[in-house]
KETIRO-855961 format. One line per 10 residues: number of its first residue (from 1); their letters; for each residue x, y, z of N, C-alpha, C. Coordinates in nm, 2 decimals, padded with zeros to 4 digits, m for minus. Example, Ala and Ser with C-alpha at 12.3 -4.5 7.8 and 13.67 -1.06 7.14 Angstrom:
! residues 2
1 = AS = 01.32/m00.57/00.78/01.23/m00.45/00.78/01.32/m00.33/00.78  01.28/m00.22/00.71/01.37/m00.11/00.71/01.29/00.00/00.79
! end
This chain:
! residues 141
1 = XXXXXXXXXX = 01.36/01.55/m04.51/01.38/01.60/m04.38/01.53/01.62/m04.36  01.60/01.70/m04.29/01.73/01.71/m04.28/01.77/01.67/m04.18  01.86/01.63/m04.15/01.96/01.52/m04.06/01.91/01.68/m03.93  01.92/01.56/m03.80/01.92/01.61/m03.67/02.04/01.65/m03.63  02.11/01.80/m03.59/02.22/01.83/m03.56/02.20/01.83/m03.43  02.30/01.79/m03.32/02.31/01.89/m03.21/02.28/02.04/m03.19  02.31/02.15/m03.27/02.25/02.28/m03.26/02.14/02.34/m03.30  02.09/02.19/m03.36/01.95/02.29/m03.41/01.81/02.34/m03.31  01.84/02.46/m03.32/01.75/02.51/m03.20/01.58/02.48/m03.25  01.59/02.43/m03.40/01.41/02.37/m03.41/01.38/02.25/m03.31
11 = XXXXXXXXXX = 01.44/02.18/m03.25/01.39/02.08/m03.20/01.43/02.09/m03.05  01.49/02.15/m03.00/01.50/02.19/m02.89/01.36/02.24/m02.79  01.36/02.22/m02.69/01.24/02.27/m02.62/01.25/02.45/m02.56  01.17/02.51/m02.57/01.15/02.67/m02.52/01.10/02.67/m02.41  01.16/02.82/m02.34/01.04/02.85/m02.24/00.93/02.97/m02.28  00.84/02.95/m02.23/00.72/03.03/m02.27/00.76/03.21/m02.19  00.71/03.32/m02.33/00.70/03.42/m02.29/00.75/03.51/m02.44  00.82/03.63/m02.44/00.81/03.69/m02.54/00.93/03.65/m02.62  01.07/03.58/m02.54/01.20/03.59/m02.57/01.22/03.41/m02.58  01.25/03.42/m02.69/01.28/03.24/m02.70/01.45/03.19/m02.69
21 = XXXXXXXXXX = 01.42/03.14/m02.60/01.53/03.11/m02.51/01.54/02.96/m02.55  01.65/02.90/m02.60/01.66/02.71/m02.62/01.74/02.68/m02.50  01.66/02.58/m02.46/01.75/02.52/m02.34/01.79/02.35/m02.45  01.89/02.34/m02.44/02.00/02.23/m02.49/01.97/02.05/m02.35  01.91/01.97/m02.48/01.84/01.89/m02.42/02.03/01.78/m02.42  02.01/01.69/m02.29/02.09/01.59/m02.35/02.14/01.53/m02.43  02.04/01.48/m02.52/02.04/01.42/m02.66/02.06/01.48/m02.77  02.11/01.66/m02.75/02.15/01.72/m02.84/02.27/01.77/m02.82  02.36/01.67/m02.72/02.47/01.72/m02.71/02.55/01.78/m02.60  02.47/01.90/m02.49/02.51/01.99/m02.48/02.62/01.98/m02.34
31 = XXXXXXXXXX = 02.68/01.82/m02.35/02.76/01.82/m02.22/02.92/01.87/m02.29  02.89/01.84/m02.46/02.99/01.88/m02.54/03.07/02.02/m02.52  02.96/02.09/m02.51/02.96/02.23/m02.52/03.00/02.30/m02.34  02.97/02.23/m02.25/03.05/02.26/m02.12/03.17/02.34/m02.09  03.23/02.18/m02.16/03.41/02.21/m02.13/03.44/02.30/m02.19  03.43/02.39/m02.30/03.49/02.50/m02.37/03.46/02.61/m02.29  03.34/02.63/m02.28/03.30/02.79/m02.18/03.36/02.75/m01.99  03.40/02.61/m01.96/03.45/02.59/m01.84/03.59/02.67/m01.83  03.62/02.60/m01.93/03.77/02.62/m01.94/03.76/02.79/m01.98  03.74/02.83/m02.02/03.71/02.95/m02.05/03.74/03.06/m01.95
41 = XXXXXXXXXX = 03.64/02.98/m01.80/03.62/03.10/m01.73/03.73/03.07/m01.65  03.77/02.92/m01.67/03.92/02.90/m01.55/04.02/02.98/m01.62  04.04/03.05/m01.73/04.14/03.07/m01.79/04.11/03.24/m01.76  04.01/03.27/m01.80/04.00/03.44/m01.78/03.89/03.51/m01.70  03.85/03.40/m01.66/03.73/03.49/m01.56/03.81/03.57/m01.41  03.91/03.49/m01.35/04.00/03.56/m01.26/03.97/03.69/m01.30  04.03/03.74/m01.41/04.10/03.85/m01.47/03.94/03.95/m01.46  03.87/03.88/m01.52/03.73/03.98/m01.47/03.70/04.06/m01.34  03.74/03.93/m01.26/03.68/03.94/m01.06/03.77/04.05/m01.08  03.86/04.06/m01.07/04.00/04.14/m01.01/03.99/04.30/m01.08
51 = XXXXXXXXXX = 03.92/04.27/m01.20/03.90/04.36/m01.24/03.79/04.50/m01.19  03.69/04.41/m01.17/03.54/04.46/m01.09/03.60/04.50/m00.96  03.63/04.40/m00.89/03.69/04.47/m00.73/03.79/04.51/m00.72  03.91/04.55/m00.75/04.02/04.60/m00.74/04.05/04.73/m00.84  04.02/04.68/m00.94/04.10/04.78/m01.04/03.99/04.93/m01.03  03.89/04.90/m01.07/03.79/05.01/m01.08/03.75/05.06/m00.95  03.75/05.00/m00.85/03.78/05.09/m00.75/03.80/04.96/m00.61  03.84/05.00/m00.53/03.89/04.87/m00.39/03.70/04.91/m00.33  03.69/04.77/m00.34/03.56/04.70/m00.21/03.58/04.63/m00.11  03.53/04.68/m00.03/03.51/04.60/00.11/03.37/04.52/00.11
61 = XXXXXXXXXX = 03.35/04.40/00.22/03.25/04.35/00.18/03.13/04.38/00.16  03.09/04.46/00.24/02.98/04.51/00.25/02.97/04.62/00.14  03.09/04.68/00.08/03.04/04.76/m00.02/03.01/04.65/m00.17  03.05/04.59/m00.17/03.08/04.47/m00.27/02.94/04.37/m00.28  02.88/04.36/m00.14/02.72/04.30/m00.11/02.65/04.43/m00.21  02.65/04.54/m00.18/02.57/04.69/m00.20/02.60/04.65/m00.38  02.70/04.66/m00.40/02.70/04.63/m00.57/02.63/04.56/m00.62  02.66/04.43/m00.54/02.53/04.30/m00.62/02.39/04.30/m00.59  02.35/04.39/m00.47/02.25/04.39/m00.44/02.16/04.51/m00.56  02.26/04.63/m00.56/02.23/04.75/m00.63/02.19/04.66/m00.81
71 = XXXXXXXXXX = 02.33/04.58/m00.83/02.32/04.50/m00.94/02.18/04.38/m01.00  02.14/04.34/m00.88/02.06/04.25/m00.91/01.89/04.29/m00.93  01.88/04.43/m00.81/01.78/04.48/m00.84/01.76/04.54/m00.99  01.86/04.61/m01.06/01.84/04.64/m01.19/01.82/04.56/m01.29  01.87/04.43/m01.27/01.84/04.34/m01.36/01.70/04.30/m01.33  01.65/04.28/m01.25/01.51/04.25/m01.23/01.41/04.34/m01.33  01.46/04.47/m01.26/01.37/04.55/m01.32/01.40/04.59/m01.49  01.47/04.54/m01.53/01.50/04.55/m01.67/01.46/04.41/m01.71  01.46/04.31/m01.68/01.35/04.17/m01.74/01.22/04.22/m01.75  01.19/04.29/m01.60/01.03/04.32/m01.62/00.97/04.42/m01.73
81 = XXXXXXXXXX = 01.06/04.49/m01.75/01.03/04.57/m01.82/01.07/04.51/m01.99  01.13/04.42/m02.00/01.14/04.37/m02.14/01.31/04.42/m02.17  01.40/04.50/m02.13/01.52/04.56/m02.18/01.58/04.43/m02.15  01.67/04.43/m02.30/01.77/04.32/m02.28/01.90/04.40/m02.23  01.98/04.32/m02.09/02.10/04.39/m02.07/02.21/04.33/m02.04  02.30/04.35/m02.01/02.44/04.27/m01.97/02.45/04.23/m01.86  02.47/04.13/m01.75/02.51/04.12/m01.65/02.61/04.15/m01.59  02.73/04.16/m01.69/02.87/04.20/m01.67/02.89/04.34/m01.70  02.79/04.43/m01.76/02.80/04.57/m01.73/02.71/04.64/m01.66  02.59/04.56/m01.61/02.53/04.58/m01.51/02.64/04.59/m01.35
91 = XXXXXXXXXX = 02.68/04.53/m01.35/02.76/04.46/m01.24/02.88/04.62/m01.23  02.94/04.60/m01.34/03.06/04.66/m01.36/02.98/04.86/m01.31  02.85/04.85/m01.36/02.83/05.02/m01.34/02.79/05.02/m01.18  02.73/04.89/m01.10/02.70/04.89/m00.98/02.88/04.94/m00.88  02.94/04.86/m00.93/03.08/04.84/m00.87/03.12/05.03/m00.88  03.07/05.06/m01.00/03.12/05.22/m01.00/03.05/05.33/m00.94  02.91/05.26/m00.94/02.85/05.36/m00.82/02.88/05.37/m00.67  02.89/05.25/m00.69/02.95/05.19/m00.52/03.08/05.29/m00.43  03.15/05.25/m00.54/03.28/05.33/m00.53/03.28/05.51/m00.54  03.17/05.57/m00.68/03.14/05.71/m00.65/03.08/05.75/m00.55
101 = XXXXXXXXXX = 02.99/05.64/m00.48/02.89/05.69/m00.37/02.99/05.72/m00.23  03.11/05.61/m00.22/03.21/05.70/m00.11/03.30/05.75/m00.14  03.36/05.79/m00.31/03.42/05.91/m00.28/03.46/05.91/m00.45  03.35/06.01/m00.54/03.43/06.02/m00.64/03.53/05.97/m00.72  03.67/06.05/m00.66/03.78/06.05/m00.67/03.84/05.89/m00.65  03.74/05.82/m00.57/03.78/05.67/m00.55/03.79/05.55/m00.64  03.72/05.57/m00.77/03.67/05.48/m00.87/03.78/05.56/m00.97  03.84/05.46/m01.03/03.95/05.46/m01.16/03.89/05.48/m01.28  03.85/05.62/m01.31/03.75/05.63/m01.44/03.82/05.59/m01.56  03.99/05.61/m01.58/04.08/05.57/m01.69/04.01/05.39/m01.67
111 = XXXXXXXXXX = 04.00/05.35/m01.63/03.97/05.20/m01.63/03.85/05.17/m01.67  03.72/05.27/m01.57/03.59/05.24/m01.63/03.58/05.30/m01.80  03.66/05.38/m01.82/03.63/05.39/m01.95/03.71/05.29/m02.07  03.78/05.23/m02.01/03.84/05.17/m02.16/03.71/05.05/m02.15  03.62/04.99/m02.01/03.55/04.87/m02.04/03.44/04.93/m02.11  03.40/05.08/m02.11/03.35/05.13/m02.17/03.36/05.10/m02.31  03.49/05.16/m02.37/03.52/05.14/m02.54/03.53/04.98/m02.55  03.54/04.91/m02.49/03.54/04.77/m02.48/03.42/04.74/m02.53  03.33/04.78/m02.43/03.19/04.71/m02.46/03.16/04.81/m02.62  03.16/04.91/m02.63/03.12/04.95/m02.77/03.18/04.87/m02.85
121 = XXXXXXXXXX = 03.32/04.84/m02.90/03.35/04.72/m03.05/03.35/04.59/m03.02  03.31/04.60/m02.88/03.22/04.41/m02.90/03.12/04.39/m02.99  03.06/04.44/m03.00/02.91/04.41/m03.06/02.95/04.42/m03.27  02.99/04.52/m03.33/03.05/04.53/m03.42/03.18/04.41/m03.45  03.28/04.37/m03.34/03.34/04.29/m03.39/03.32/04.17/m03.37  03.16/04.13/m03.28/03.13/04.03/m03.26/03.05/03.97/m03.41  02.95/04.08/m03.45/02.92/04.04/m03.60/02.99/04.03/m03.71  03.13/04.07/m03.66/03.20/04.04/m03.78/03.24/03.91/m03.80  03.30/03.90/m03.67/03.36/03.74/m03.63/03.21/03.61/m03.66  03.09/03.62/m03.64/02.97/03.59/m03.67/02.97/03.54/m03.80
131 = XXXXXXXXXX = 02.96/03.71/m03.87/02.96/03.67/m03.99/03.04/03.57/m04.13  03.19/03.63/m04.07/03.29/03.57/m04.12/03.28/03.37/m04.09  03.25/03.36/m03.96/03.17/03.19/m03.93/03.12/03.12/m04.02  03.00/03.25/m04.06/02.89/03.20/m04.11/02.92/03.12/m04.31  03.04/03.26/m04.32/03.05/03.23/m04.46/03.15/03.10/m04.51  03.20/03.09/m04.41/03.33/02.96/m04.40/03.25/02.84/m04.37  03.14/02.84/m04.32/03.03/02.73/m04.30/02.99/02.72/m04.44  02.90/02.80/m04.45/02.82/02.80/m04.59/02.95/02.75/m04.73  03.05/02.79/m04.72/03.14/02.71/m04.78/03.19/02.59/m04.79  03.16/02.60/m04.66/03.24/02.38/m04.63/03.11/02.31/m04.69
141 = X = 03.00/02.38/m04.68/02.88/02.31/m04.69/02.82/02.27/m04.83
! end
């Protein structure tokens, strides 16, 4: 039998449905794992907000309600329907509709597009960075 890790998502409990989801029990750890993604978002999540409401286009509250509202309904409807999607680009295309719906010319498309090319070499540099993990593990190992 192999030693019990903290990560090992075999012993971990699931929720029922098509998508197996591990929720991280006490006893595997996962108060460990908190402080890194805390610290995380104290360090750069600011830079997100500011980004969503200000940079890509200026909201007022009510327009800013209309985003998350516009935002949250699509996420519903993309769970129901099984599509896996981003919360943070869900969000980010609400914030630009928001902004096109009073005026075009109001939303900072040089902006919405670089989070655009952003989100494209996430996914490629995220398997690289993955990968590269994986092989420096398998090596220590």
């Amino acid at each position: 039998m192999t030693p019990k890790r903290p990560w090992d998502h075999r012993r971990a409990p699931v929720l029922p449905g098509r998508a197996r989801i591990v929720l991280l029990r006490p006893d595997l750890g996962h108060h460990r794992l908190q402080w890194p993604m805390a610290a995380g978002t104290l360090a750069g999540g600011w830079r997100i907000v500011k980004t969503m409401g200000d940079r890509i286009t200026n909201l007022n509250p009510m327009q800013g309600s209309c985003a998350e509202t516009g935002g949250a309904i699509t996420l519903f409807l993309a769970t129901f329907l099984g599509i896996p999607v981003s919360t943070t680009h869900t969000i980010a295309g609400a914030v630009a509709g928001v902004g096109a719906a009073r005026r075009v010319s109001a939303v900072r498309w040089n902006i919405a597009g670089s989070i655009v090319i952003a989100w494209i070499l996430t996914l490629p540099a995220s398997a690289l960075i993955a990968a590269m993990a994986y092989l420096l593990a398998r090596l220590a190992s």
